[in-house]
HTML snippet that shows the backbone in 3Dmol.js (N, CA, C, O; Angstrom):
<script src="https://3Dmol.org/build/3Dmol-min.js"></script>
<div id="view" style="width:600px;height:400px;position:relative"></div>
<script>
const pdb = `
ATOM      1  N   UNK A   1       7.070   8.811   4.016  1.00  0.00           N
ATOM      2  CA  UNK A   1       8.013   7.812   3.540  1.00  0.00           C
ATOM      3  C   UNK A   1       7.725   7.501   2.068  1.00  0.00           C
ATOM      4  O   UNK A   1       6.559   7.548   1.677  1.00  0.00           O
ATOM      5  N   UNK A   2       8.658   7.205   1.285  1.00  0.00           N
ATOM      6  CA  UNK A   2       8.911   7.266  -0.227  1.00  0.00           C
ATOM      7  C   UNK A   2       8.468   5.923  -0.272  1.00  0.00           C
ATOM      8  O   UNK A   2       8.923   5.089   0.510  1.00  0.00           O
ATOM      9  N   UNK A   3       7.378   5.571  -1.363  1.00  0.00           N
ATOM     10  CA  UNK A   3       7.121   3.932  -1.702  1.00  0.00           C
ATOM     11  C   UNK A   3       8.357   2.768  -2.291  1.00  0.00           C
ATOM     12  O   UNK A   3       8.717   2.881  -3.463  1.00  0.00           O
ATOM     13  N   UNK A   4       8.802   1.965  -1.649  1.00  0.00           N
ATOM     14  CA  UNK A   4       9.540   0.929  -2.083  1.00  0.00           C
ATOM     15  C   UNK A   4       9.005   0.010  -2.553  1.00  0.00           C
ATOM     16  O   UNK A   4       7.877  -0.208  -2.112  1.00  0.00           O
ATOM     17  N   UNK A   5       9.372  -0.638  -3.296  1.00  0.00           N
ATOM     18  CA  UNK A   5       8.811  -1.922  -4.324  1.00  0.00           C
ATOM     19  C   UNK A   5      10.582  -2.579  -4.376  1.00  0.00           C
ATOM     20  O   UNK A   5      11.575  -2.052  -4.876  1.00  0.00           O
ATOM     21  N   UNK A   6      10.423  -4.100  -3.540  1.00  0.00           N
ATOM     22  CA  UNK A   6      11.203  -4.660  -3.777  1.00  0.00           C
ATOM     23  C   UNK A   6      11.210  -6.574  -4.617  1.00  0.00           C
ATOM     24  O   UNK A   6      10.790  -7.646  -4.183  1.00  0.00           O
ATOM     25  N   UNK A   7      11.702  -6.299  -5.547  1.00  0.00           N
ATOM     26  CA  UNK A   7      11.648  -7.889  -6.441  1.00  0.00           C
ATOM     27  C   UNK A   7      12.466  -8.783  -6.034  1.00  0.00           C
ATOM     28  O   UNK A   7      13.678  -8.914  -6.209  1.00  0.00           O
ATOM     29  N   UNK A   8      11.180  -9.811  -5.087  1.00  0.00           N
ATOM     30  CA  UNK A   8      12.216 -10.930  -4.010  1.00  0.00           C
ATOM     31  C   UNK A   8      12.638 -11.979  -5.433  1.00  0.00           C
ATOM     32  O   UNK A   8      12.108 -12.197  -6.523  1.00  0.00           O
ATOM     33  N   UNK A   9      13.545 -12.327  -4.919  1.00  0.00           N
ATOM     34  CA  UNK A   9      13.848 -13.632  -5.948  1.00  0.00           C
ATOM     35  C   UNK A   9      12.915 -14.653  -5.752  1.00  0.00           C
ATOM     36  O   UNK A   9      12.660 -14.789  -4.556  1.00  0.00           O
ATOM     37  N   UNK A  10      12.317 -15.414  -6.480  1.00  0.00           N
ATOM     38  CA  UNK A  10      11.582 -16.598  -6.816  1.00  0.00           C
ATOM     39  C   UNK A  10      10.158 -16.023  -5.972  1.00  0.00           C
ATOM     40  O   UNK A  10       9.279 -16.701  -5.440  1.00  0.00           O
ATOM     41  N   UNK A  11      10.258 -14.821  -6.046  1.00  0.00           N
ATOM     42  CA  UNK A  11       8.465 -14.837  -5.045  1.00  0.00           C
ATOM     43  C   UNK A  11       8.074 -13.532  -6.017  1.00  0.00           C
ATOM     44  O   UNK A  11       8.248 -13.106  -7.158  1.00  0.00           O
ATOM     45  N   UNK A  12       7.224 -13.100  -4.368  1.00  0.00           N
ATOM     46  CA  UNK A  12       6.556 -11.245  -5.186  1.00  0.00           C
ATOM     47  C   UNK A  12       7.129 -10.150  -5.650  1.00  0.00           C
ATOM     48  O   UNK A  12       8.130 -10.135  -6.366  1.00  0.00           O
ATOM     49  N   UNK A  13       6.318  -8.889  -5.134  1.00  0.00           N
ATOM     50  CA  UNK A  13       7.220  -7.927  -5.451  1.00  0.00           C
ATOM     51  C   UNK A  13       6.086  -7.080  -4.080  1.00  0.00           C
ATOM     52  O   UNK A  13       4.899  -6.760  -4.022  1.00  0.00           O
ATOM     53  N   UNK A  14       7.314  -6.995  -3.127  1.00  0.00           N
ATOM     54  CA  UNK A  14       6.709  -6.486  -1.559  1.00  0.00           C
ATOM     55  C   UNK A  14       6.681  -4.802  -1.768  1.00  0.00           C
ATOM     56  O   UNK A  14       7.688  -4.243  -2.203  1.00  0.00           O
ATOM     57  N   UNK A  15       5.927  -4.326  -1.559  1.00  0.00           N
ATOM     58  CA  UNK A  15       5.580  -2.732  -1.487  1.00  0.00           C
ATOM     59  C   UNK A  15       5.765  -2.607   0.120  1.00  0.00           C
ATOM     60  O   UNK A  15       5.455  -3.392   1.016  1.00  0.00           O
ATOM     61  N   UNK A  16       6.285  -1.538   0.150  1.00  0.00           N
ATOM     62  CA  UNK A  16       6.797  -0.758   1.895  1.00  0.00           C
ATOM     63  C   UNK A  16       6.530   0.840   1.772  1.00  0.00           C
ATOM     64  O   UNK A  16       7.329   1.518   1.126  1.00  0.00           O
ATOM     65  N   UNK A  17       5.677   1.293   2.242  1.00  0.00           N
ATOM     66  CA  UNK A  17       5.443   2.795   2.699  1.00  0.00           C
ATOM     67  C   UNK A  17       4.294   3.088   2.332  1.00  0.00           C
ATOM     68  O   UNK A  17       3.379   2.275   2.460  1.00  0.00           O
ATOM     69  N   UNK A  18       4.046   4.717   1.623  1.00  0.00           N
ATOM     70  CA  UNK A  18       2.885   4.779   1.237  1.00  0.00           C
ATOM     71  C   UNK A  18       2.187   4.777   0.190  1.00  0.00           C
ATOM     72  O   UNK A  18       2.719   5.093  -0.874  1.00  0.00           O
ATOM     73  N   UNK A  19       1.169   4.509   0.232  1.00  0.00           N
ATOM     74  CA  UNK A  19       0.451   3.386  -1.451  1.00  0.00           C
ATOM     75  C   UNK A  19      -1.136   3.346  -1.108  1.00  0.00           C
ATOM     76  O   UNK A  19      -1.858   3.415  -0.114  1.00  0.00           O
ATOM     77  N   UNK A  20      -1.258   3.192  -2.541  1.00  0.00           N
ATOM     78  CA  UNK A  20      -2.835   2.766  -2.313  1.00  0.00           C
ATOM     79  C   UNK A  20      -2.912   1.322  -3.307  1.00  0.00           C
ATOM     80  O   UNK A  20      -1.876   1.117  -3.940  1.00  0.00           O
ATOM     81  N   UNK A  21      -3.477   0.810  -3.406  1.00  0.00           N
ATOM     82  CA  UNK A  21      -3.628  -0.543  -4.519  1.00  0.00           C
ATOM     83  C   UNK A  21      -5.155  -0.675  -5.242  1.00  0.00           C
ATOM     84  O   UNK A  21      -6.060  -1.156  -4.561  1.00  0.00           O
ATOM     85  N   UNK A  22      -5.434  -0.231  -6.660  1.00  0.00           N
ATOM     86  CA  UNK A  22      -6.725  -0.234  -6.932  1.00  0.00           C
ATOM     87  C   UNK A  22      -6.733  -1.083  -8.032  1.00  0.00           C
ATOM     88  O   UNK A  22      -5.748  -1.674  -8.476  1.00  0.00           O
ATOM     89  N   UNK A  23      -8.079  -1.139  -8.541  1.00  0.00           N
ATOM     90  CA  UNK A  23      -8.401  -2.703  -9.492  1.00  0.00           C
ATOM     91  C   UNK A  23      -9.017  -1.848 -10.521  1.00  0.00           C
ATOM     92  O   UNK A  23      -9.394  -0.728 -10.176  1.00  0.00           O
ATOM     93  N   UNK A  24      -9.180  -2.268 -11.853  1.00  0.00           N
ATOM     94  CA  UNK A  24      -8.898  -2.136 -12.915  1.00  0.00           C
ATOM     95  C   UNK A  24     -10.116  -0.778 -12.955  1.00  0.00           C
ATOM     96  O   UNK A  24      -9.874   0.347 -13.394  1.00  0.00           O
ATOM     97  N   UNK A  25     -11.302  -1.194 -12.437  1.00  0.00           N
ATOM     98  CA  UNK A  25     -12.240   0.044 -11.984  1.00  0.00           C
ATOM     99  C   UNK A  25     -12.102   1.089 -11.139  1.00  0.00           C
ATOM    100  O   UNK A  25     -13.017   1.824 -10.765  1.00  0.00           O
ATOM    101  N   UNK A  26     -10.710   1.174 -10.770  1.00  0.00           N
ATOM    102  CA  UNK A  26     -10.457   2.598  -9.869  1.00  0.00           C
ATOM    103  C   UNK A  26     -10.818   2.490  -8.067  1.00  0.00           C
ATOM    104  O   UNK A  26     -10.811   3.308  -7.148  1.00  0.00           O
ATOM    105  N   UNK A  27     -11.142   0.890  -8.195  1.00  0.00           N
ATOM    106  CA  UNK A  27     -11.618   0.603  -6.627  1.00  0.00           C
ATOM    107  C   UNK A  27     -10.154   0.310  -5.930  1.00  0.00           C
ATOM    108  O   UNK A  27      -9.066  -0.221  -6.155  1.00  0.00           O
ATOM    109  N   UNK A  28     -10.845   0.981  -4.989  1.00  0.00           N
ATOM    110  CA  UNK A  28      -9.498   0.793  -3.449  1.00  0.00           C
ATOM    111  C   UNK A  28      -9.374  -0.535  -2.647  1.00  0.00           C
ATOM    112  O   UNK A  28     -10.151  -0.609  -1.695  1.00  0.00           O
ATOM    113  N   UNK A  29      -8.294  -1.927  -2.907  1.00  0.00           N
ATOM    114  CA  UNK A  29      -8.464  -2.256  -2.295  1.00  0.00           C
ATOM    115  C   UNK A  29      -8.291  -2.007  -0.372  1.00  0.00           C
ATOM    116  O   UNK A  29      -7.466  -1.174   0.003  1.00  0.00           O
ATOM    117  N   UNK A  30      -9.044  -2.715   0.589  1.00  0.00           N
ATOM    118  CA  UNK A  30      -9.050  -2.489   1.660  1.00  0.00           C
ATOM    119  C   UNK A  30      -7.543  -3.119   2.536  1.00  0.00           C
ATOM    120  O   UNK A  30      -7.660  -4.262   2.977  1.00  0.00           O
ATOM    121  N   UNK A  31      -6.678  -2.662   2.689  1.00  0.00           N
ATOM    122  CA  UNK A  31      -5.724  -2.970   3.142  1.00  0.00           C
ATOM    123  C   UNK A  31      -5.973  -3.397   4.636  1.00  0.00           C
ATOM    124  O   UNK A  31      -5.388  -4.328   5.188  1.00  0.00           O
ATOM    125  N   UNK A  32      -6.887  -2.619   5.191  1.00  0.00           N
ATOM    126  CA  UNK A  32      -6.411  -3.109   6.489  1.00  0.00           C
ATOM    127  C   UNK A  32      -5.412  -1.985   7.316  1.00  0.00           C
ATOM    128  O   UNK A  32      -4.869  -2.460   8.314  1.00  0.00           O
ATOM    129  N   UNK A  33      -5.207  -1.010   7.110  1.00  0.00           N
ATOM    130  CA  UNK A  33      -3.938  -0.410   7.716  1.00  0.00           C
ATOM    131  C   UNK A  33      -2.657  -0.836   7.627  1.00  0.00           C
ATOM    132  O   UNK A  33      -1.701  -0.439   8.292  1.00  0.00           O
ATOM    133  N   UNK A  34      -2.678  -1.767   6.667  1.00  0.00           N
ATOM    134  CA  UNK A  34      -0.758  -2.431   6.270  1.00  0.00           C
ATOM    135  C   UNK A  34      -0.585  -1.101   5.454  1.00  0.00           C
ATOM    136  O   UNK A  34      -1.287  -0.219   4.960  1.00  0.00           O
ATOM    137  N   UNK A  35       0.819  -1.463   5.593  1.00  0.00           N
ATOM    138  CA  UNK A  35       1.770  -0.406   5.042  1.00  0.00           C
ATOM    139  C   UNK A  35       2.902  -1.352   4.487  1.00  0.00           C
ATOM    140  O   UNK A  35       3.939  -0.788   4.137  1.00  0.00           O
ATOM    141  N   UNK A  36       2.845  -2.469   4.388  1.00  0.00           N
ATOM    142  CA  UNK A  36       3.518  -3.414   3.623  1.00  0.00           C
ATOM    143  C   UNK A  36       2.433  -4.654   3.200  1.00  0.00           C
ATOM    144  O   UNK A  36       1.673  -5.381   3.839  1.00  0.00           O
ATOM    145  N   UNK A  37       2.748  -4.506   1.918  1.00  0.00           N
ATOM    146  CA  UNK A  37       1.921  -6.032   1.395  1.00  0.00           C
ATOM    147  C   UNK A  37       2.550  -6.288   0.141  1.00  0.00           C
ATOM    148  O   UNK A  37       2.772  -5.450  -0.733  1.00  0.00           O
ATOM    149  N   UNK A  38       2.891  -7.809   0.107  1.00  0.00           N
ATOM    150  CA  UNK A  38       3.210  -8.508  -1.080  1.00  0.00           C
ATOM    151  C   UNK A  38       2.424  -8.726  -2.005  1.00  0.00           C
ATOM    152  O   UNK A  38       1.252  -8.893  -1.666  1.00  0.00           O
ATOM    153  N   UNK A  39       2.693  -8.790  -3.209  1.00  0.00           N
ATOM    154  CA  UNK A  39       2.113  -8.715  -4.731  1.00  0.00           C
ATOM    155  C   UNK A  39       2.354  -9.886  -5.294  1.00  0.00           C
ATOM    156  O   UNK A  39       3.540 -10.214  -5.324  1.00  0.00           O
ATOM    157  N   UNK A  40       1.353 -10.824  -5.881  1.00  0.00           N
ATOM    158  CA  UNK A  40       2.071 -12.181  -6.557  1.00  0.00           C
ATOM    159  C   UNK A  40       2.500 -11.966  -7.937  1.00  0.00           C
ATOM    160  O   UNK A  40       1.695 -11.601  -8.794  1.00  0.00           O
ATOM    161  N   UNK A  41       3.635 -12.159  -8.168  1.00  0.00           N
ATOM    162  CA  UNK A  41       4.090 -12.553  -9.617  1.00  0.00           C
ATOM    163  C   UNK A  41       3.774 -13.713 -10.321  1.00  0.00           C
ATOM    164  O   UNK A  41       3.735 -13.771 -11.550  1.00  0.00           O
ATOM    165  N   UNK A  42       3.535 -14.687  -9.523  1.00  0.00           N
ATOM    166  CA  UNK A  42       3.652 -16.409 -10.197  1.00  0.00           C
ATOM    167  C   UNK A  42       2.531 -16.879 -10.533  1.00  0.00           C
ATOM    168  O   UNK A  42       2.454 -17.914 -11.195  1.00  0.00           O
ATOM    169  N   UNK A  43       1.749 -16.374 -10.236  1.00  0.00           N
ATOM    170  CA  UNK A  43       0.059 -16.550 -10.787  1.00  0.00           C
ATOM    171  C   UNK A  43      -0.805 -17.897  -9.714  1.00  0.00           C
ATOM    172  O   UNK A  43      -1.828 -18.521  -9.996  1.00  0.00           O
ATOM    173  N   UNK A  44      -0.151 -17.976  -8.768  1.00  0.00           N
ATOM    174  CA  UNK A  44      -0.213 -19.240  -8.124  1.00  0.00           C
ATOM    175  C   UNK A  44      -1.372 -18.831  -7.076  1.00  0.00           C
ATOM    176  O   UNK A  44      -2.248 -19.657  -6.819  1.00  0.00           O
ATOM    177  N   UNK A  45      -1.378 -17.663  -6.523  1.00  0.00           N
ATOM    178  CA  UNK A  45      -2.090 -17.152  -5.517  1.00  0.00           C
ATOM    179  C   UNK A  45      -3.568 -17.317  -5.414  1.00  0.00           C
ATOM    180  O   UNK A  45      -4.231 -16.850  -6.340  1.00  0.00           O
ATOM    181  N   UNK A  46      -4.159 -17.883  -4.476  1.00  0.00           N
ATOM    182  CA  UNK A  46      -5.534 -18.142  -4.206  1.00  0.00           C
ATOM    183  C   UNK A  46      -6.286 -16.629  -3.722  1.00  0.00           C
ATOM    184  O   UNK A  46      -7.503 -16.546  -3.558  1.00  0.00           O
ATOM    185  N   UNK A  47      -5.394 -15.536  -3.542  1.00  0.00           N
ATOM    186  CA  UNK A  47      -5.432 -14.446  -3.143  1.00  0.00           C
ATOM    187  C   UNK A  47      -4.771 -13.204  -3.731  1.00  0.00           C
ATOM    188  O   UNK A  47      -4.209 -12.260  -3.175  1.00  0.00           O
ATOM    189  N   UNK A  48      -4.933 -13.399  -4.646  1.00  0.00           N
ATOM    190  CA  UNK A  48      -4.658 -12.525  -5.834  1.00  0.00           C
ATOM    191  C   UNK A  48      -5.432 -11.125  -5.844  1.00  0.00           C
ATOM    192  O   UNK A  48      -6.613 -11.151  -5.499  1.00  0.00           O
ATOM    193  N   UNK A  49      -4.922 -10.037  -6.173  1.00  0.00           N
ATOM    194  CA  UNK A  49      -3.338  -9.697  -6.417  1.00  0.00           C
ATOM    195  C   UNK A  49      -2.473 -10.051  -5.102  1.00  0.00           C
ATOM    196  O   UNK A  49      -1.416  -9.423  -5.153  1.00  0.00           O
ATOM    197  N   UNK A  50      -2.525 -10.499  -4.447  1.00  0.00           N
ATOM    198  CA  UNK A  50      -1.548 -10.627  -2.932  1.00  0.00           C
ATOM    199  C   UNK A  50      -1.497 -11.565  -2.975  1.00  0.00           C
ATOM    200  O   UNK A  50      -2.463 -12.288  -3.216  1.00  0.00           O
ATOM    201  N   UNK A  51       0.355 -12.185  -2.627  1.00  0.00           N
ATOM    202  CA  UNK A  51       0.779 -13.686  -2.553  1.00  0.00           C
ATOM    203  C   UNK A  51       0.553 -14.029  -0.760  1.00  0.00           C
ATOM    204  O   UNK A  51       0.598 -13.360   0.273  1.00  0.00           O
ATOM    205  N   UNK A  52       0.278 -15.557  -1.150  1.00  0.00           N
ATOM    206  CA  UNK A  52      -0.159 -16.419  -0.271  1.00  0.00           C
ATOM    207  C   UNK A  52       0.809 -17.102  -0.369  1.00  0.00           C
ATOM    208  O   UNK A  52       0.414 -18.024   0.344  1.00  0.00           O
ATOM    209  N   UNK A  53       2.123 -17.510  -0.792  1.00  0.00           N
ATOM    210  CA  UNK A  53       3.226 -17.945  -0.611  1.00  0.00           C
ATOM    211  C   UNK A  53       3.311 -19.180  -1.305  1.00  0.00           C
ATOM    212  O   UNK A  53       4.115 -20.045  -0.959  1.00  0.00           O
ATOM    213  N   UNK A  54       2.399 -19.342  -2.424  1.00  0.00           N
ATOM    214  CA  UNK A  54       2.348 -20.181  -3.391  1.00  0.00           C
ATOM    215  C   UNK A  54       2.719 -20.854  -3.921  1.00  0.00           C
ATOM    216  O   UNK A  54       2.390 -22.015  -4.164  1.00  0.00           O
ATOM    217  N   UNK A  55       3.891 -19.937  -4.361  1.00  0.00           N
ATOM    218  CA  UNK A  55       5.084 -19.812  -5.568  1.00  0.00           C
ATOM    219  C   UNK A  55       6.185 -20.662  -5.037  1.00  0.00           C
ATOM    220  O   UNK A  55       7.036 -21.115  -5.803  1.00  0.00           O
ATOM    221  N   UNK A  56       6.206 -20.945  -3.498  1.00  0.00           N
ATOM    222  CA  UNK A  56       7.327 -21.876  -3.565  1.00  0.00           C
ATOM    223  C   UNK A  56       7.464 -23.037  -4.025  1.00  0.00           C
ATOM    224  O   UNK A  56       6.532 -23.833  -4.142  1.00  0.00           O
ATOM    225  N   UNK A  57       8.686 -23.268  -4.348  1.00  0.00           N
ATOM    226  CA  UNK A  57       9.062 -24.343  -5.248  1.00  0.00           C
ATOM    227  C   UNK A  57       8.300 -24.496  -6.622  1.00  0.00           C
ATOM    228  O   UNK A  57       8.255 -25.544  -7.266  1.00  0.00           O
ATOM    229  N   UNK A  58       7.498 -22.883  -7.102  1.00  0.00           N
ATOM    230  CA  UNK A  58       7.220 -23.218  -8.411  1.00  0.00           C
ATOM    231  C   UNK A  58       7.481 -22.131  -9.256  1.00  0.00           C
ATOM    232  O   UNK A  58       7.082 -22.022 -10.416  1.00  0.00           O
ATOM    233  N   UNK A  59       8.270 -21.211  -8.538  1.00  0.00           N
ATOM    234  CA  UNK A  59       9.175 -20.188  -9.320  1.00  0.00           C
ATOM    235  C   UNK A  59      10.116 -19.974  -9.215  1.00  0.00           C
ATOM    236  O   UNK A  59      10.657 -19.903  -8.111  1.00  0.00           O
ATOM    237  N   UNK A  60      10.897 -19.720 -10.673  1.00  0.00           N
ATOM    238  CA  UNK A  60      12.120 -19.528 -10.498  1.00  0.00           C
ATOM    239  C   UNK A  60      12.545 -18.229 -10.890  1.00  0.00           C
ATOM    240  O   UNK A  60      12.367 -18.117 -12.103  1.00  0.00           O
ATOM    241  N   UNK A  61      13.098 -17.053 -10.320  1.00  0.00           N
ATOM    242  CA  UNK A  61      13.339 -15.985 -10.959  1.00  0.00           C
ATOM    243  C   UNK A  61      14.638 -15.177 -10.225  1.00  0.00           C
ATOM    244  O   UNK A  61      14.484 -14.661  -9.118  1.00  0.00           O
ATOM    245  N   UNK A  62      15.498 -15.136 -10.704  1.00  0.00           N
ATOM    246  CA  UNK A  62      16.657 -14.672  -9.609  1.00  0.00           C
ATOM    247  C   UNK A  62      16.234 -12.825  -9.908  1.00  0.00           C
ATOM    248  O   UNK A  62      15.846 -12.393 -10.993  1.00  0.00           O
ATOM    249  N   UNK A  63      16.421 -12.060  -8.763  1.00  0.00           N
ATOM    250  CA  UNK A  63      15.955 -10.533  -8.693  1.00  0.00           C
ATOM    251  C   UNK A  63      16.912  -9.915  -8.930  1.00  0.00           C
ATOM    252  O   UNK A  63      17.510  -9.759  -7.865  1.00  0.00           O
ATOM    253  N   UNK A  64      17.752  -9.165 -10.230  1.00  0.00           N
ATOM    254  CA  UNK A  64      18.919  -8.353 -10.229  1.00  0.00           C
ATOM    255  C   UNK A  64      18.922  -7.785 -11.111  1.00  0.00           C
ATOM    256  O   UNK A  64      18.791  -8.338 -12.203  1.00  0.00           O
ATOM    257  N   UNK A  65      19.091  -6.310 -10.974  1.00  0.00           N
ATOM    258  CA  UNK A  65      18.338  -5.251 -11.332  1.00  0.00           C
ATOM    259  C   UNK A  65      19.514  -4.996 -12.452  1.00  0.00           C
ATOM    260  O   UNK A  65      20.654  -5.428 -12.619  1.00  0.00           O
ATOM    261  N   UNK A  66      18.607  -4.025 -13.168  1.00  0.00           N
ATOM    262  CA  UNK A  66      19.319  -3.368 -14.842  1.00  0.00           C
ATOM    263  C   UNK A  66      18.841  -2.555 -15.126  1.00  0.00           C
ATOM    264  O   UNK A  66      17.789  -2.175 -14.611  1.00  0.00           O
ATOM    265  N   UNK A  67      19.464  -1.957 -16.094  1.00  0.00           N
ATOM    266  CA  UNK A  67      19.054  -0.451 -16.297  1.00  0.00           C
ATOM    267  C   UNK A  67      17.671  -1.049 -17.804  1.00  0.00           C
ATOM    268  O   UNK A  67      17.621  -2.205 -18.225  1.00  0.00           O
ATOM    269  N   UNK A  68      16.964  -0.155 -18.190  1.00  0.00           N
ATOM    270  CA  UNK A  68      16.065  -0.414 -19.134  1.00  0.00           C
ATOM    271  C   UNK A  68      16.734   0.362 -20.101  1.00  0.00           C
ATOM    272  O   UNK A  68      17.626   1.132 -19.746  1.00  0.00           O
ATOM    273  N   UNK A  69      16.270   0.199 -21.776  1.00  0.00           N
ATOM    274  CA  UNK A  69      16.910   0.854 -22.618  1.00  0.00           C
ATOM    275  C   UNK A  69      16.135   1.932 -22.699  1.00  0.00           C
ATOM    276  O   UNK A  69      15.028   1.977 -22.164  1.00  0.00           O
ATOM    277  N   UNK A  70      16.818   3.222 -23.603  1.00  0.00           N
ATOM    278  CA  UNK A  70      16.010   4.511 -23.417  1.00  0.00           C
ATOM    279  C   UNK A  70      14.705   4.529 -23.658  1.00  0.00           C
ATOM    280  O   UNK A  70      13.960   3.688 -24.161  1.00  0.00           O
ATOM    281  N   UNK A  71      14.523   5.584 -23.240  1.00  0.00           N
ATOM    282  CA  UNK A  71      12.786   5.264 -24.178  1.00  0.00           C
ATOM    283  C   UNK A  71      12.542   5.916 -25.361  1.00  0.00           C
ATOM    284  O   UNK A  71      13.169   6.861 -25.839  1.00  0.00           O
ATOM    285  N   UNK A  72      11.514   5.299 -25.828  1.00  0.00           N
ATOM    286  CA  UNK A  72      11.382   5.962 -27.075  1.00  0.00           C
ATOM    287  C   UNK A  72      10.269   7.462 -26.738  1.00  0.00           C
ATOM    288  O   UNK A  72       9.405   7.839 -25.947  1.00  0.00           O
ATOM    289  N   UNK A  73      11.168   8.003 -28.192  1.00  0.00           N
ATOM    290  CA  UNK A  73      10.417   9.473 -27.788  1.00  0.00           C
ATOM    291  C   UNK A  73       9.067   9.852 -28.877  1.00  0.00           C
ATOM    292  O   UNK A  73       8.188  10.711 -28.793  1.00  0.00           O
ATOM    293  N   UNK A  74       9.345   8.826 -29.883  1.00  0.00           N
ATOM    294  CA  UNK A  74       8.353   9.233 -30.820  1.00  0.00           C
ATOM    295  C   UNK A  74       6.664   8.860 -30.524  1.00  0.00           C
ATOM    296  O   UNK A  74       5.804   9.210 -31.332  1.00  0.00           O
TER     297      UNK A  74
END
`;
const viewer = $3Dmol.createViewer("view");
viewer.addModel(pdb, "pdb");
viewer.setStyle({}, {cartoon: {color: "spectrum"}});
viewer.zoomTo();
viewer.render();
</script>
């Protein structure tokens, strides 16, 4: 299954399929056997990188997607 990354409005950004998640040293975090886990955006999380559901009522971000401008080639 192809990795999904979806950007909830006012929360994370939930990963679905297959993935690994590592920290700035190349370490694996231990998932556990999930195959879905949320990511905090809002900085609120006592459990960081993974939301703990924090963010409610202290983010606001509506999720709707756009294209990015080209990239640069130089």
């Amino acid at each position: 299954m192809a990795t999904k990354i979806t950007v909830n409005n006012n929360g994370s950004l939930k990963i679905d399929g297959d993935f690994e998640i590592v920290d700035k040293n190349g370490n694996t975090y231990d998932l556990a056997g999930r195959t879905i886990v949320s990511l905090c955006r809002c900085g609120l999380s006592k459990n960081k990188p993974f939301c703990d559901g924090a963010h409610k009522g202290n983010f606001d971000h509506e999720a709707i997607a756009f294209g990015l401008p080209p990239k640069k080639t130089e």
